[in-house]
C-alpha positions in Angstrom: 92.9 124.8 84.3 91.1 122.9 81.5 90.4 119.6 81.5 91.4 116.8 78.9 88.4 115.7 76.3 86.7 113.1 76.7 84.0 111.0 74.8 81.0 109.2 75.7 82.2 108.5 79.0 85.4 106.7 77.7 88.8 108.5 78.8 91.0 109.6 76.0 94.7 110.6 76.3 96.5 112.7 73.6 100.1 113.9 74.7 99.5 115.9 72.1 96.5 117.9 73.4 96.9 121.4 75.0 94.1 120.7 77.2 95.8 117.6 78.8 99.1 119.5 79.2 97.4 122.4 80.9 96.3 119.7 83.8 97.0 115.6 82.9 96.6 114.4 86.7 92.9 113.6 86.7 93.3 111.6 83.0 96.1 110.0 84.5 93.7 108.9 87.2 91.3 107.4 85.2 93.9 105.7 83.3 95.5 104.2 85.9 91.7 103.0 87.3 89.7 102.5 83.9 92.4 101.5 81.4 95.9 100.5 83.2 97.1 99.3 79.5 95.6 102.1 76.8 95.4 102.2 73.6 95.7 105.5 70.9 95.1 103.9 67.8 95.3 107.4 66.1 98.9 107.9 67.2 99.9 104.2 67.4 100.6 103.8 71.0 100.0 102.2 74.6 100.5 103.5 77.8 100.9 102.3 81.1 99.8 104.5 83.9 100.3 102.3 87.4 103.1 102.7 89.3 104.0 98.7 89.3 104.1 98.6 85.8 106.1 101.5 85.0 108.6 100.6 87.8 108.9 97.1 86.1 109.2 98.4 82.8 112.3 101.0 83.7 114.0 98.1 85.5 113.6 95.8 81.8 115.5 97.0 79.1 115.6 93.8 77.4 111.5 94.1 77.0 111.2 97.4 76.5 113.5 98.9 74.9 115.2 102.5 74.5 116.7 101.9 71.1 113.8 103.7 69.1 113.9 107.1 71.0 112.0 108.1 73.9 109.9 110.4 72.7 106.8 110.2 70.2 108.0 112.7 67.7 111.4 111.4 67.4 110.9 107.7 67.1 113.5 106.1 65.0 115.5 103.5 64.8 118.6 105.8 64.8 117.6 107.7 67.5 121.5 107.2 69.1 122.8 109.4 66.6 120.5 111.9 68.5 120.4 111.2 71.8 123.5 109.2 72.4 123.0 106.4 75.2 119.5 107.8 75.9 118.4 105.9 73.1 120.5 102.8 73.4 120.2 99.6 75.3 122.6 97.4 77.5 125.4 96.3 76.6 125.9 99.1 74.4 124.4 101.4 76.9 126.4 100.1 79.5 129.3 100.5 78.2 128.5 104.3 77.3 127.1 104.9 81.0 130.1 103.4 82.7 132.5 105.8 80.1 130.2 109.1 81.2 130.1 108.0 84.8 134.0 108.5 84.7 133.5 112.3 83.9 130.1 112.9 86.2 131.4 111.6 89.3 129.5 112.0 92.7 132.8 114.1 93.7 132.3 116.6 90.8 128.9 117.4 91.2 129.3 117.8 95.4 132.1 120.3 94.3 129.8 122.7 91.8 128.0 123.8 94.9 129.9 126.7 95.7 129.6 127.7 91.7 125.6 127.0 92.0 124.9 128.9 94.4 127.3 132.1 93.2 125.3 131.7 89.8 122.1 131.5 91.9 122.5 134.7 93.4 124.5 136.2 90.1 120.8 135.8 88.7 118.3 136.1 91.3 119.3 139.1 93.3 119.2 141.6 91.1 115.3 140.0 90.5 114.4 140.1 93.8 115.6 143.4 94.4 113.1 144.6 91.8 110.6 142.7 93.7 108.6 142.1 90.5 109.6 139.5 87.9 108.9 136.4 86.1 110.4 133.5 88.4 110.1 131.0 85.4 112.9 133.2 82.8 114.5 134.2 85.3 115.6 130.8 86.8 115.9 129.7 83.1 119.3 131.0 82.8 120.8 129.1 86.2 120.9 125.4 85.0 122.5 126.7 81.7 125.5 128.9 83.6 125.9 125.8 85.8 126.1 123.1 83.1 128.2 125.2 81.4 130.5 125.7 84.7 130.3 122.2 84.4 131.7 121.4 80.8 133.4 124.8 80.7 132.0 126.8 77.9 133.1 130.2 78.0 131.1 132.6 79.8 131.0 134.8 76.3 129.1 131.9 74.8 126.3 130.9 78.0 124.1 133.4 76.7 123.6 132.0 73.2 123.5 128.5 75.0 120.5 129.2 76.5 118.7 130.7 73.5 119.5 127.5 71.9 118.4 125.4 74.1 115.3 127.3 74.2 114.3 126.3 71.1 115.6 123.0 71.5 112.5 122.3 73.4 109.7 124.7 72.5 107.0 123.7 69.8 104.6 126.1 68.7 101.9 124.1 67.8 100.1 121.2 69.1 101.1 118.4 66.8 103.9 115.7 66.6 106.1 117.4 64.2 109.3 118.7 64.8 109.8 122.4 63.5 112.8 123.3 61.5 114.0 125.7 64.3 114.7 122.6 66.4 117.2 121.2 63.3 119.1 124.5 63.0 119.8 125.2 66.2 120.9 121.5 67.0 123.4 122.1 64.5 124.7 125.5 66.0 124.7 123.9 69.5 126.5 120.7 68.2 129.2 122.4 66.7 130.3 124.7 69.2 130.4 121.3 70.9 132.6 119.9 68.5 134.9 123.0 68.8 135.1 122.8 72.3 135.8 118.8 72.4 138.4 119.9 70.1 140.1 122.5 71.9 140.0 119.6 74.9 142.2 117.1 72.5 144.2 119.8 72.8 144.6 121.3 76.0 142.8 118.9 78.3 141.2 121.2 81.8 139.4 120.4 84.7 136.2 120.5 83.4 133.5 117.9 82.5 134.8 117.9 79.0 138.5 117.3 79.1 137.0 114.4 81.6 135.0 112.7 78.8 137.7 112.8 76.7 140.0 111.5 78.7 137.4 108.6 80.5 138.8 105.2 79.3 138.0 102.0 80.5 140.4 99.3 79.2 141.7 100.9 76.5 138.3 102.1 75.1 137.5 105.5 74.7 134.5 107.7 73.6 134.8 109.1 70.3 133.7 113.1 69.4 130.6 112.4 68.4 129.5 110.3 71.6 130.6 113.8 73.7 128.6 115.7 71.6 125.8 113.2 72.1 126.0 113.3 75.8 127.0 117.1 76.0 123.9 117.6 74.1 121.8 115.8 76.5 123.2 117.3 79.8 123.3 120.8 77.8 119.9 120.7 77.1 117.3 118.3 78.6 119.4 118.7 82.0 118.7 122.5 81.9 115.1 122.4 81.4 114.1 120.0 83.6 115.9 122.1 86.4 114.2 125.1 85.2 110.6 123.5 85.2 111.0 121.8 88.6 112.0 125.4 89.9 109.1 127.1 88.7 106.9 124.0 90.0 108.3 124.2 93.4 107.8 128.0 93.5 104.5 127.3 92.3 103.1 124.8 94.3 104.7 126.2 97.8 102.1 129.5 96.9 99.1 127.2 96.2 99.9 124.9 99.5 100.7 127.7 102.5 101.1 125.0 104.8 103.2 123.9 103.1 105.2 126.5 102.2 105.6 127.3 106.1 107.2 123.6 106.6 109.4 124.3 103.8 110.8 127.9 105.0 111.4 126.5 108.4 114.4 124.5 106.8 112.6 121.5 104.9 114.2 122.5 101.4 115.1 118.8 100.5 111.4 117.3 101.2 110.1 120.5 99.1 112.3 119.2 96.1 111.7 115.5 96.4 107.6 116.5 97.1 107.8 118.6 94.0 109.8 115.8 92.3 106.8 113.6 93.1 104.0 115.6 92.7 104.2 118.0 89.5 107.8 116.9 88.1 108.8 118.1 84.9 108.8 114.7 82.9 105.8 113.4 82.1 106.3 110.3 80.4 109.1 107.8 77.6 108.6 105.8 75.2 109.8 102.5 74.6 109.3 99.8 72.2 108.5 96.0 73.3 110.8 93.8 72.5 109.0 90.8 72.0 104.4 89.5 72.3 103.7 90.8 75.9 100.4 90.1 77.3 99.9 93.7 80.0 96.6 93.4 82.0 94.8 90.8 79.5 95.7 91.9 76.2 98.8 90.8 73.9 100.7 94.0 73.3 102.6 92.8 69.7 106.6 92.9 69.6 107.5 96.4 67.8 104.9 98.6 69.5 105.4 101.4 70.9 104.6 101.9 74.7 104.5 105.1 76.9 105.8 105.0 80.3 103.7 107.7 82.8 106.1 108.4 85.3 103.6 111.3 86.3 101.2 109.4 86.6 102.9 106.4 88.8 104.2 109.4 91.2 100.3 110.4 92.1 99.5 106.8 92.0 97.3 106.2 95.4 98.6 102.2 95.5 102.2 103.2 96.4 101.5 107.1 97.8 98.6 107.4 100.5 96.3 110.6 99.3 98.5 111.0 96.6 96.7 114.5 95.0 98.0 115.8 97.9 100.9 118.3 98.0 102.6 116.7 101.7 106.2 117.9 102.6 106.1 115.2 105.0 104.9 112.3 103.0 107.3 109.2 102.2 108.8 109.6 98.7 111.4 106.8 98.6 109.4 105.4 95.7 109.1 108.2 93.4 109.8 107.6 89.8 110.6 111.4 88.8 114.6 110.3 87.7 113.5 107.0 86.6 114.8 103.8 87.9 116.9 100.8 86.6 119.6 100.8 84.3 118.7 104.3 82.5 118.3 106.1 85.7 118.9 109.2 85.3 122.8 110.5 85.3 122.3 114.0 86.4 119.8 113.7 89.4 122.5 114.5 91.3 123.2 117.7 90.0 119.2 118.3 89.2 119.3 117.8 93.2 121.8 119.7 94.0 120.7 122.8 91.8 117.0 122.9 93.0 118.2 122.7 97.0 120.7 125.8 96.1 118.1 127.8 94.3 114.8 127.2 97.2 118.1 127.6 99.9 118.7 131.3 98.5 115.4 132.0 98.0 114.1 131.2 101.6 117.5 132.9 102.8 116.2 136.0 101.0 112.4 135.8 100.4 109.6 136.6 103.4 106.6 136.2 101.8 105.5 136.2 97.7 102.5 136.0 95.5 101.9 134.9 91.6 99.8 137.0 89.5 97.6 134.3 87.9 96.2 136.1 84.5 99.6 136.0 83.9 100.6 132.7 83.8 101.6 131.0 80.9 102.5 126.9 80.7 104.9 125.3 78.4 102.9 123.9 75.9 105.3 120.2 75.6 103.8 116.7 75.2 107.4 115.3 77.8 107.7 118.6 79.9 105.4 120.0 82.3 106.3 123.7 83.4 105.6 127.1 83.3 106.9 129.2 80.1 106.3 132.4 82.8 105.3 132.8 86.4 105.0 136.2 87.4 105.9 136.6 91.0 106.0 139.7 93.8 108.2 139.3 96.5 108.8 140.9 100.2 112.4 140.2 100.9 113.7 139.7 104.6 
């Protein structure tokens, strides 16, 4: 894979840069050693790279805030009306989080498994069976038929789902603009949403819908437009996350054997949380500080905007001993992949849940596979790392 530009001996990081995206982790290295507070004064951010400091900045809303957006490209100060309590700090974001909690109970999740793993094999036998596919579209459509289990969309209307949500998170070129396709189908996806909320209002079921609608914590309620907000966010960013992290595993199991051996004698769990660590799908969030900060020396001004490397602080040797290396047995207690604090994320559970169900199925089914390499392709995102296709031969059992 390529490695990111540099100049003159000094490390430059651009989320932006297809190079980067292709293979961050050594940048991230020399981040976290040469410049643990950077600087892009192009794009008009700072980073931290260390695992300490992005651990401590998760865990302090109040300094670094979520009210901007947590991306570069969609940085406003409206961001809420976007990504609902993604972009919103406490209380306000404690109130949402405790009204969502309500619906996304620990109890709901643990009782999707039987519908994961008949959706899992809905869409990977017949794959398997072939013996020839790409792993990467055809896991794409799991998370998609399970959130939508999950929030009870009809099954007539998963398909389109996932072509929206497709688009939701592709960009075609290498700059921070967001393309017009993004706009539309947000629309399209937001008011099936609002139809479906609706229809809820109506005739309340035991779905994750009727639940938001119903959650109420004295007397307050979420209104339609904070569903669609969090419906949105489980709907999409939920599904590709799961999607990446599949293709990761799958990927990284066939570049580590030994590995891979640990993991098919019954380690599934330690081959998600290792993956998790190791090549997760999020890469990084922005934040904005709150108020003057001095970080490693230098007085960070109140209104900037600073990227969190979560990436990075999961390979960081300081907390993780040989941390480039892909260990099913390592310690990963620490790992940052969800998040931590108060915007920890919602879902892991069900992220967890889905990945164990999907490596489960496949070790149940799969002896031994390879990846054709020409014909790998990588997701081209400056928040998501994943493969866009990962073409794969398997010898089933």
């Amino acid at each position: 894979m390529s490695a990111a530009p540099e100049c003159e001996g000094l490390v430059l990081y651009n989320p932006f840069d297809y190079a980067l995206q292709e293979n961050p982790y050594p940048i991230y290295a020399r981040l976290r050693d040469e410049a643990p507070l950077y600087r892009n004064d192009e794009l008009d951010f700072w980073a931290l790279s260390r695992h300490a400091d992005v651990n401590a900045a998760f865990r302090d809303p109040a300094l670094f805030s979520s009210a901007h957006g947590v991306t570069l490209e969609m940085w406003d100060a409206a961001a809420a009306d976007l990504v609902g309590f993604l972009a919103m700090d406490p209380p306000r974001h404690t109130r949402m989080r405790a009204l969502v909690s309500r619906g996304f109970t620990p109890a709901r999740v643990a009782g999707l498994e039987p519908a994961v793993r008949a959706v899992t094999r809905e869409h990977l036998m017949p794959a398997l069976e072939a013996g020839t596919f790409d792993f990467a579209g055809v896991v794409s459509a799991i998370p998609v038929y399970v959130v939508s289990e999950l929030l009870g969309v009809p099954r007539a209307d998963r398909a389109e789902m996932l072509r929206l949500s497709e688009i939701l998170i592709t960009r075609h070129d290498g700059d921070a603009g967001i393309p017009q396709s993004f706009w539309d189908a947000g629309l399209a996806l937001t008011a099936r949403y609002r139809e479906l909320i609706a229809e809820r209002r109506a005739r309340p079921r035991d779905d994750l819908i009727s639940a938001l609608v119903l959650a109420e914590i004295d007397g307050d309620r979420l209104g339609d437009e904070e569903i669609v907000a969090v419906l949105s966010l489980i709907g999409v960013a939920g599904n590709e996350s799961v999607t990446k992290l599949a293709a990761n595993a799958w990927y990284q199991a066939w570049l580590h054997p030994g590995q891979r051996a640990i993991a098919w004698a019954g380690a599934v769990t330690a081959w998600v949380e290792e993956t998790l660590r190791y090549d997760g799908s999020a890469q990084m969030v922005a934040r904005r500080l709150t108020r003057d900060t001095v970080l490693h020396g230098t007085e960070v001004p109140a209104g900037a905007r600073v990227v969190l490397l979560g990436a990075s602080a999961n390979r960081d040797p300081r907390v993780f001993p040989h941390a480039d290396r892909y260990d099913l047995t390592r310690d990963t207690g620490q790992a940052l992949a969800f998040g931590s604090g108060p915007h920890f994320c919602l879902g892991a559970a069900l992220a967890r849940l889905q990945l164990r169900v999907m490596l489960e199925e496949l070790v149940a089914a799969v002896d031994g596979y390879d990846i054709d390499e020409k014909g790998i392709e990588l997701v081209h995102s400056p928040n998501l790392r994943g493969f866009r296709a990962l073409p794969t031969e398997v010898t089933l059992r």
